[in-house]
C-alpha positions in Angstrom: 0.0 0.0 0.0 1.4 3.5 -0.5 2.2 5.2 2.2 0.6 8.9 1.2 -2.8 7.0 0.2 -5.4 8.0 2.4 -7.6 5.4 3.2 -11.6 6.1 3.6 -13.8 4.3 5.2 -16.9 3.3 3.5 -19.6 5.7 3.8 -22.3 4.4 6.6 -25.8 4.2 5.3 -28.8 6.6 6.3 -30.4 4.6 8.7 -27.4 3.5 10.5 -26.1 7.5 10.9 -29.6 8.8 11.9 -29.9 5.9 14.1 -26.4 6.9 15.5 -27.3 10.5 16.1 -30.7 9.9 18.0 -28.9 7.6 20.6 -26.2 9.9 21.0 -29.3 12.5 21.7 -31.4 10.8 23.4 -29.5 8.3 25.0 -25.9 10.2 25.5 -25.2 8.3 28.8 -26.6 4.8 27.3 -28.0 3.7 30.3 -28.4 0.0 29.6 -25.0 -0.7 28.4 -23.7 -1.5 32.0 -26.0 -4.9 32.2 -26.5 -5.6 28.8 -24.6 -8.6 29.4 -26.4 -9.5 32.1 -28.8 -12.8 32.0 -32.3 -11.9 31.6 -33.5 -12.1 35.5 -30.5 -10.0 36.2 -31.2 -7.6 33.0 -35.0 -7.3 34.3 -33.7 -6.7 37.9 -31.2 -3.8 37.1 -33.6 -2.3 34.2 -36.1 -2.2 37.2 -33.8 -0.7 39.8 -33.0 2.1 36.8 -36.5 2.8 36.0 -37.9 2.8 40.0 -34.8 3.1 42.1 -36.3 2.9 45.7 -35.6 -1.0 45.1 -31.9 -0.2 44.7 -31.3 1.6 47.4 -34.1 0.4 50.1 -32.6 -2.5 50.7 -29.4 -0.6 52.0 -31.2 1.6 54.0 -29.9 1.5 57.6 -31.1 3.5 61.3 -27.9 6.3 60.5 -29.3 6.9 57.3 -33.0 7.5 58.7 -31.8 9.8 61.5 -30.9 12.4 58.6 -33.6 11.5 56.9 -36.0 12.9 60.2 -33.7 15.9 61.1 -34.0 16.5 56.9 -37.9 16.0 56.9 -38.5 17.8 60.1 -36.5 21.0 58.8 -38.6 21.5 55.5 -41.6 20.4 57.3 -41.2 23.8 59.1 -40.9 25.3 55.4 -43.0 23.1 53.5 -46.3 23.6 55.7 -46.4 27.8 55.3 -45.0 27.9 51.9 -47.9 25.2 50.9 -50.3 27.7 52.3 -48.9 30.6 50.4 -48.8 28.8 47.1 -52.4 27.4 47.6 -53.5 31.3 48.6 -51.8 32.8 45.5 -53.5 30.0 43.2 -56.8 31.0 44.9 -57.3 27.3 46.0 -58.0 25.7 49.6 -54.8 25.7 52.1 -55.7 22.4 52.6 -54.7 21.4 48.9 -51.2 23.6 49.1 -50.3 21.1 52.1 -50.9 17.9 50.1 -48.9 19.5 47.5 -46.1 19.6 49.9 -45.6 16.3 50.1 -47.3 13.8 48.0 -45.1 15.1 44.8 -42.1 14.7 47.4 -43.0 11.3 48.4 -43.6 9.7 44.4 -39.8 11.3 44.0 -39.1 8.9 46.6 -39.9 6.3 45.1 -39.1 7.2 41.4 -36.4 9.8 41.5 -32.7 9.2 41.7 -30.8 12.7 42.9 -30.8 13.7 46.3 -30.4 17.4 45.8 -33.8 18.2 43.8 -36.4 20.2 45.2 -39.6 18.7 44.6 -43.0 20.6 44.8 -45.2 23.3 44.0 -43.3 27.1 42.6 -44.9 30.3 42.7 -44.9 31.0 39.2 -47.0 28.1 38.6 -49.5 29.2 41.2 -49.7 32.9 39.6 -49.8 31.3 36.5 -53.0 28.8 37.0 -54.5 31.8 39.0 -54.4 33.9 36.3 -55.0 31.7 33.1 -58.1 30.0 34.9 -59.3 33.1 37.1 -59.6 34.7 33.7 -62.4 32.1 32.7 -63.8 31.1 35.6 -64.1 33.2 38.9 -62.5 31.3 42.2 -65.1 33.3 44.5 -68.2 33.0 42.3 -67.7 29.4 41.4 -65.2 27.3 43.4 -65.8 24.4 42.8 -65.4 24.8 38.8 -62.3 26.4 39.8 -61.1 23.8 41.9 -62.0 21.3 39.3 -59.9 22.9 36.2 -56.9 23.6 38.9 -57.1 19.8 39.0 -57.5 18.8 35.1 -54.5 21.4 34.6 -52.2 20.0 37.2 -53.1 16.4 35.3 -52.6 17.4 31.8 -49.0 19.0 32.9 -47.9 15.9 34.9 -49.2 13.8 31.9 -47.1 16.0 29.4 -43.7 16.0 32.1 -44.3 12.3 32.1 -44.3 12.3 28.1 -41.3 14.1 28.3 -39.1 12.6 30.7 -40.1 9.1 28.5 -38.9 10.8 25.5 -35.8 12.4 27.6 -36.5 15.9 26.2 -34.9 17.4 28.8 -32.5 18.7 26.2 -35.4 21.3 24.9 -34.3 23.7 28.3 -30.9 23.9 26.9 -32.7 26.1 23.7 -34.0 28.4 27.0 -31.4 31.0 27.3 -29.7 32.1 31.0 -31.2 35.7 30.8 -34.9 34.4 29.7 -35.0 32.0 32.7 -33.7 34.8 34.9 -35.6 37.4 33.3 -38.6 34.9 34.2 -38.2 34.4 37.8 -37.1 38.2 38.4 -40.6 39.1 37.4 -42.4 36.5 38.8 -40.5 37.6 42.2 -41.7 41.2 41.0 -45.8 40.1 40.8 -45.4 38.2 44.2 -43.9 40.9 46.4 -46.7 43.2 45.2 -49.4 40.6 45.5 -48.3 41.0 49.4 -49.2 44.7 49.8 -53.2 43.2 49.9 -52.3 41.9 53.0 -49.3 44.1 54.3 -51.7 46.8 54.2 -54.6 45.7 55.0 -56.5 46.3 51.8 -59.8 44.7 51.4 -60.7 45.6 47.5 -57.7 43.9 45.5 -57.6 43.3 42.1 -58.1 39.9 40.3 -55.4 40.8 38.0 -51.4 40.5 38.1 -49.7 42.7 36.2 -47.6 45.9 37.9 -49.9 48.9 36.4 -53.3 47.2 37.7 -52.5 46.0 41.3 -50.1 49.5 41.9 -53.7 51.1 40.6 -55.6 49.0 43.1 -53.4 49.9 46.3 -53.1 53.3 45.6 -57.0 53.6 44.4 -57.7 52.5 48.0 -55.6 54.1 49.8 -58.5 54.8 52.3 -58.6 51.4 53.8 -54.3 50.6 54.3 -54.3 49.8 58.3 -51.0 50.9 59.9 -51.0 48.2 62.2 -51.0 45.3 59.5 -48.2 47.3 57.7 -46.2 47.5 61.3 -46.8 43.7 62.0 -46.0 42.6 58.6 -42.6 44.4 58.6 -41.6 43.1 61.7 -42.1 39.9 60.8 -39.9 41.0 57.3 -37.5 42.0 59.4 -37.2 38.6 61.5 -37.3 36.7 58.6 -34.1 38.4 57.1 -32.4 38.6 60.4 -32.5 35.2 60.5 -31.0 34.1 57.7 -27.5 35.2 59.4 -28.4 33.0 62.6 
């Protein structure tokens, strides 16, 4: 052979390269390949454990590891159970229903999730969001139960599509979701919540249904006859507290 010919491979066919490029996708961390050669009890054993890991890592669990596990569960307990209520108050929906949000989604991550670092639960954007999007159809004072009953078909269609998703690992679509979107987001959701407060930080009892800046600065400063000094005194000293102890 001559030693300055270049030698090509032959050209792979279609189906092999687009099969190729959706593994490398879909699949970049090929999750079956470390029991592929596995027999088939062990394959359906460890194809289980990857799918619905509590039986990997139950049958490890000892007392030391549970006596986190309480200290862990009763510190975010003391979060979980206010923040619950807040969330289920900005949605407009019973408190009751913002504490079972607190931890039924936590304990089905139990059983089906794999990282121990994800917070798992309701957000305040989605609560603004449902309050808004459904509030605009149906009223939440004038017919609750309606309400209650499309806050429910809309948290099932959205676990149905995240399920769809996570089967089809299109987790890759957030990468197209720039850094100053996403921040851009949650700086003005944290924007629409601090002034949903001022209904209760001032005491006012005609609030407006909507959440944009212009209308609820209107509806504070349109009322301005009923703000309470003594709501705005206890809610800041409870501000206060809560930002002092952050440094304890």
């Amino acid at each position: 052979m001559n030693p300055t010919q270049v030698n090509f491979n032959s050209p792979r066919k279609f189906t092999t390269t687009l099969k190729s490029k959706c593994k490398e996708t879909f699949f970049p961390d090929d999750p079956f390949r470390q029991f592929r050669n596995e027999k088939p009890l062990g394959k359906a054993k460890k194809t289980l454990q990857y799918f619905v890991p509590i039986f990997e890592w139950l049958p490890q669990y000892n007392l030391k590891m549970f006596r986190f596990d309480l200290l862990a569960g009763i510190t975010i307990t003391s979060l979980a159970i206010p923040q619950g209520i807040s969330y289920a108050k900005l949605a407009e929906i019973p408190p009751i229903i913002g504490l079972y949000s607190s931890f039924v989604p936590a304990l089905v991550y139990a059983i089906l999730g794999s990282s121990k670092h994800v917070a798992v639960g309701t957000v305040a954007a989605c609560s603004l969001l449902i309050a808004d999007t459904i509030g605009s159809k149906v009223s939440s004072k004038d017919d609750p139960t309606l309400y209650l009953h499309l806050v429910f078909t809309a948290a099932f269609i959205t676990g149905v599509f995240q399920a769809a998703l996570g089967f089809l690992r299109l987790g890759i679509l957030v990468d197209f979701l720039s850094h100053s979107t996403i921040t851009g987001f949650m700086g003005g959701t944290a924007i629409i919540i601090c002034l949903q407060q001022l209904k209760g930080l001032l005491g006012v009892s005609h609030f407006t249904t909507k959440t944009d800046v212009v209308s609820v600065l209107h509806a504070v400063f349109k009322n301005r006859n009923e703000w309470k000094w003594e709501t705005a005194v206890v809610g800041m000293a409870f501000l206060v507290f809560l930002l002092f102890t952050r440094y304890l």
